[in-house]
C-alpha positions as CSV (number, residue, x, y, z in Angstrom):
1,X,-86.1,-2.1,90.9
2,X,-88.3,0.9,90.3
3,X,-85.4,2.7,87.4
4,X,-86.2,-1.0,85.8
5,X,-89.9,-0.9,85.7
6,X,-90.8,-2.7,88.4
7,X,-94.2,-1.7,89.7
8,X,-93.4,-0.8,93.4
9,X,-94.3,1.7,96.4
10,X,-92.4,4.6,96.5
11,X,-89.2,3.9,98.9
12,X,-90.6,6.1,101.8
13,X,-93.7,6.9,103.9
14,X,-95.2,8.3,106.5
15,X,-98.6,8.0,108.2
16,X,-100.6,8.7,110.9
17,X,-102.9,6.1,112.5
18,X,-106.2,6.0,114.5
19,X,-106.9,2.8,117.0
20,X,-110.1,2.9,118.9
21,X,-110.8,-0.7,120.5
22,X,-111.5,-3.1,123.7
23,X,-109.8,-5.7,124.9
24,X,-110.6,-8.0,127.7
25,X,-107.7,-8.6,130.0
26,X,-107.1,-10.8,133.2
27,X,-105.6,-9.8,136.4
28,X,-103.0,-11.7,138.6
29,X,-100.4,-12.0,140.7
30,X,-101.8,-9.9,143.0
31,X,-99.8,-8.3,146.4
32,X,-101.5,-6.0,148.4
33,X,-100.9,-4.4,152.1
34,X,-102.7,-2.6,154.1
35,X,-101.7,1.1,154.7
36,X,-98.1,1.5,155.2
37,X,-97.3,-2.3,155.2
38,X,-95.0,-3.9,153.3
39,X,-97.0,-5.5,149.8
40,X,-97.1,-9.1,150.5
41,X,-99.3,-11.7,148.1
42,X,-103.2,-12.3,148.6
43,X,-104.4,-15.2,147.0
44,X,-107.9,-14.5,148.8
45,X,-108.8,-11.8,146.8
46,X,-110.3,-12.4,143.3
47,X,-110.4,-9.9,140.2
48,X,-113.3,-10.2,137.3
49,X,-112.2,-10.4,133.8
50,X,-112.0,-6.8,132.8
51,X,-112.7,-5.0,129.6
52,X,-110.4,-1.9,129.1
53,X,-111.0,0.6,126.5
54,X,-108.3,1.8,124.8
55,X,-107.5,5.3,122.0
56,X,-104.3,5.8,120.5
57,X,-102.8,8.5,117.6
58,X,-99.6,7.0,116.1
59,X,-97.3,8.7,113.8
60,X,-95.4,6.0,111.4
61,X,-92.1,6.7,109.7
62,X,-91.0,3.7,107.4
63,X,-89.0,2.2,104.1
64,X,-88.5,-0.4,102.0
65,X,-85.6,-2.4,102.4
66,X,-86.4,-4.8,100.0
67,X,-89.1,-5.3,97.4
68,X,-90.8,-8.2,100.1
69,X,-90.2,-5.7,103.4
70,X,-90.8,-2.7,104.9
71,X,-89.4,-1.7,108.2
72,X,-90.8,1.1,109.8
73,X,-90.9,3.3,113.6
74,X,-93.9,4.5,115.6
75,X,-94.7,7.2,117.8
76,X,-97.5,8.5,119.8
77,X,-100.0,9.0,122.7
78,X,-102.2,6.2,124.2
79,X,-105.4,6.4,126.6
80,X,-107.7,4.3,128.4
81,X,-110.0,3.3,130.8
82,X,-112.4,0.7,132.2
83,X,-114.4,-0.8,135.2
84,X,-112.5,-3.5,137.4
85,X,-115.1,-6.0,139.8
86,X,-112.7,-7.0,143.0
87,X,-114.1,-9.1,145.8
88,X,-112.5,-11.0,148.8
89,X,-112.7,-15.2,149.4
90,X,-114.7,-14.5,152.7
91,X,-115.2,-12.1,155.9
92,X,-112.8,-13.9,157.9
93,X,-110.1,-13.4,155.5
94,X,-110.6,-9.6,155.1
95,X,-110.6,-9.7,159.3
96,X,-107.5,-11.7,159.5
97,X,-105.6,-9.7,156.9
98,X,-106.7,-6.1,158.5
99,X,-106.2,-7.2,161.8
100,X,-109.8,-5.8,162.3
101,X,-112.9,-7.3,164.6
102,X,-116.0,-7.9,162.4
103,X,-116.9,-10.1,164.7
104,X,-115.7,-13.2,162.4
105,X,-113.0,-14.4,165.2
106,X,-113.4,-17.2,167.7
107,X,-114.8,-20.4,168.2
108,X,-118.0,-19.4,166.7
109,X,-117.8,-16.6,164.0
110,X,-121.3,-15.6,162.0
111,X,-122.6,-17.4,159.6
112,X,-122.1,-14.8,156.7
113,X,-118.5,-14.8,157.8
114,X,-117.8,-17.7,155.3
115,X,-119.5,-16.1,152.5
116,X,-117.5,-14.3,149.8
117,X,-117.4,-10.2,149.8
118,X,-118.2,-8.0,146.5
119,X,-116.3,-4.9,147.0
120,X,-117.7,-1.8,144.7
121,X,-116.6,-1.6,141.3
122,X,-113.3,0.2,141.2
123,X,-112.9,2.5,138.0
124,X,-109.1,2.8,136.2
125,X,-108.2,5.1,133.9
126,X,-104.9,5.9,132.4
127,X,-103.0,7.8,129.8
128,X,-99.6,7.9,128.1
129,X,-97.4,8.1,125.2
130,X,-95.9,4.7,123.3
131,X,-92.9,4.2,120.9
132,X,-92.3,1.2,118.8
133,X,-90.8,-0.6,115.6
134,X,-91.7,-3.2,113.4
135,X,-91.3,-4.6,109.7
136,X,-93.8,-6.2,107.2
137,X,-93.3,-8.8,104.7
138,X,-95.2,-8.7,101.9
139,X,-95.5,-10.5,98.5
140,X,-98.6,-11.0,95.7
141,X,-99.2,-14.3,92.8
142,X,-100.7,-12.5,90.2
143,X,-103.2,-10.4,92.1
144,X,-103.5,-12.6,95.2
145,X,-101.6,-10.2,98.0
146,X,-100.9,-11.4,100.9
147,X,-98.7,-9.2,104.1
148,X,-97.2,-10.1,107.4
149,X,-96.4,-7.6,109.5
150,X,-94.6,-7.6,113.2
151,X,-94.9,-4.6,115.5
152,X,-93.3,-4.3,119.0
153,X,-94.3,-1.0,120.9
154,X,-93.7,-0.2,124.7
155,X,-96.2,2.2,126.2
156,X,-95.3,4.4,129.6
157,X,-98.6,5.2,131.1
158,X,-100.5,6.6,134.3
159,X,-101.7,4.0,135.8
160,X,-98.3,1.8,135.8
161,X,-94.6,2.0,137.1
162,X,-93.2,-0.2,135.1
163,X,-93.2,0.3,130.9
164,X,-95.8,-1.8,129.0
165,X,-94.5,-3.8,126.4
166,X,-96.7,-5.0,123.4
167,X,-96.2,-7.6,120.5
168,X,-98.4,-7.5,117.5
169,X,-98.1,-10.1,114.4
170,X,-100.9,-10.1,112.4
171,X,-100.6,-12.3,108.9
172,X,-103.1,-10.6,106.1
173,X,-104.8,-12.3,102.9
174,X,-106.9,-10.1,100.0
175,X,-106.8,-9.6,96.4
176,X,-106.2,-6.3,94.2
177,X,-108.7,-5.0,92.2
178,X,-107.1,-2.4,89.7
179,X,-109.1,0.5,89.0
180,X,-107.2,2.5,86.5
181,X,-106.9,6.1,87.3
182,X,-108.1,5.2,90.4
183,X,-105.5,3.3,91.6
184,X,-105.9,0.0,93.7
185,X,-108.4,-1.4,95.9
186,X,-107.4,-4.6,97.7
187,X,-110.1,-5.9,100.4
188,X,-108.6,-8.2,102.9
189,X,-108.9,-10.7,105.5
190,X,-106.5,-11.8,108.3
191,X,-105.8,-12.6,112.0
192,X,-104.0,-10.9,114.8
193,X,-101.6,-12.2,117.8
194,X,-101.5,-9.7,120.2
195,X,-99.9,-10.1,123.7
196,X,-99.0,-7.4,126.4
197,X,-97.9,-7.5,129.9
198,X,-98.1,-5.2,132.7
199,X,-97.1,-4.4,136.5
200,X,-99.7,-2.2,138.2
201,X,-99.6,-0.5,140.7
202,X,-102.3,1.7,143.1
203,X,-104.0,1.9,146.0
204,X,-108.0,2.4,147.1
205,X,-110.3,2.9,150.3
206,X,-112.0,-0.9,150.9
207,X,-115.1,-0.2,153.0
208,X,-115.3,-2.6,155.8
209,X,-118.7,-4.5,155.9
210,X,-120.8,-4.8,158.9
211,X,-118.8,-0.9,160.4
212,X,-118.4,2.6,159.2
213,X,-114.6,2.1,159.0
214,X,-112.3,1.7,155.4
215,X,-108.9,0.7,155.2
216,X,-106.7,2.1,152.5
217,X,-105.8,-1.1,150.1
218,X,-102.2,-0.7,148.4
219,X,-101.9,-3.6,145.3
220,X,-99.8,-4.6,142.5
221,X,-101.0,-6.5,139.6
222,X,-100.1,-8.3,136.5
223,X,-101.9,-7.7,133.6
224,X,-102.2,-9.9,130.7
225,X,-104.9,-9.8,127.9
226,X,-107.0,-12.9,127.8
227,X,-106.9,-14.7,124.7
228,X,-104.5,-13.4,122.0
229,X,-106.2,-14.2,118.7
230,X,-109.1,-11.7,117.2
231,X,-109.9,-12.1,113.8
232,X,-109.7,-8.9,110.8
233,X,-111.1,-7.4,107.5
234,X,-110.3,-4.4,106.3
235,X,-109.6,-2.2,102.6
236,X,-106.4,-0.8,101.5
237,X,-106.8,1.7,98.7
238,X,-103.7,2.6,96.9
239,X,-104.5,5.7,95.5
240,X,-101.8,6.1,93.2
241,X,-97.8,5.9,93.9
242,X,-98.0,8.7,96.4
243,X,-101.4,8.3,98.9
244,X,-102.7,5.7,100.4
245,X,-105.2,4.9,102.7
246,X,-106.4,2.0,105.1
247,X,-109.3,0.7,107.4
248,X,-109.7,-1.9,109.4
249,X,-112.6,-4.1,111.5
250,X,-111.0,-6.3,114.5
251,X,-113.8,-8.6,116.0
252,X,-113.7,-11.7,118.4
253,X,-115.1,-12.2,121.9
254,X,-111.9,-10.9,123.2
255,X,-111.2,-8.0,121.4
256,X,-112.8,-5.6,118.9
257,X,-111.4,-2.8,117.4
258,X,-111.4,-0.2,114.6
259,X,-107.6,1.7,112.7
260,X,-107.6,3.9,110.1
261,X,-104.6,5.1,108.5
262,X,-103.4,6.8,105.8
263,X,-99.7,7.5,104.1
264,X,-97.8,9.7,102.3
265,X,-95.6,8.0,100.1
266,X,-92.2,9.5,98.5
């Protein structure tokens, strides 16, 4: 298509990639035991909404198939960290599970046994390296461009046993402005669909109101994010058939985040 005059990319690129963001996520599913007790589930114990922080540095290999598509494979290291708010349904509950006496057993347990427990805030923090591959359709009406692309990356971290595996499809409108020497600037807006799932797996010291005593508290959790659309706007600039370069704004109540990238093209 090129040796005809087409005006295409060159065939191959690659690129390194910059992802700073947050993401809100919800925990479930929970099983926990105490000390060296089987894990067994606890629907009494509630988890807050979390908001994790998240770096990455990707390396991107790709190529065109096709005029319309691009498929292309990822590498790279991964990092986060956030606060998580954990509490327990009541007293009794806590006593009961333990096998501890808070003085919440009997005919006639306290009155505060009924109330609900805030346990501190328990900090997580993990790192990691991910791997991935994806494709991107693309295709323009004059100078309306307009891009699709699909990524799936798994992510081995810290903090969980099990791989995290990621889906990312995130369908792109702009427009090219053609700047002559200067290659081509095309602002555009989009959405993205992200969704991720994750085991975890931990334990922590639970302090044991009302006595100087903790227990250790082993759990496992799913992880989901919570809500998978965010919104995007972001500038490609083509700098000429060889360079390019890219940044981009994610924004919505759920997630926010910033990527920059840039490509060698050949």
């Amino acid at each position: 298509m090129i040796d005809k005059g087409y005006d295409l990319p060159n065939p191959y690129d690659i690129g390194y990639s910059y992802f700073d963001g947050h993401q809100r996520y919800q925990l479930s599913g929970l099983s926990i035991s105490a000390g060296s007790a089987p894990l067994r589930s606890a629907d009494f114990v509630r988890f807050d909404q979390s908001r994790i922080h998240n770096t990455s540095n990707q390396v991107q290999v790709g190529a065109w198939l096709f005029p319309f598509m691009n498929v292309y494979g990822m590498l790279g290291t991964v990092r986060g960290s956030g606060d998580i708010g954990i509490s327990f349904s009541s007293l009794t509950e806590l006593e009961r599970f333990f096998g501890i006496d808070v003085g919440c057993g009997g005919r006639r347990p306290r009155p505060d046994c009924a109330k609900p427990i805030r346990l501190p805030t328990q900090h997580a923090s993990y790192s990691g390296h991910s791997y991935g591959a994806g494709f991107t359709l693309v295709g323009a009406y004059g100078d309306l461009f307009f891009s699709l692309p699909v990524t799936f990356t798994v992510s081995d971290i810290s903090m969980s046993d099990t791989p995290v595996k990621s889906l990312n499809i995130g369908p792109r409108v702009g427009w090219n402005f053609r700047l002559g020497r200067f290659g081509v600037l095309t602002p555009y807006v989009g959405a993205t669909w992200f969704r991720t799932h994750a085991s975890i797996t931990g334990h922590f010291d639970v302090p044991v109101p009302g006595s100087d005593q903790t227990r250790r508290l082993n759990y496992q959790i799913d992880e989901k994010v919570a809500g998978a659309w965010s919104g995007s706007v972001g500038m490609n600039w083509t700098v000429n058939k060889y360079v390019g370069l890219l940044v981009e704004v994610g924004y919505g109540y759920n997630r926010n985040n910033v990527i920059a990238t840039g490509f060698l093209r050949f």
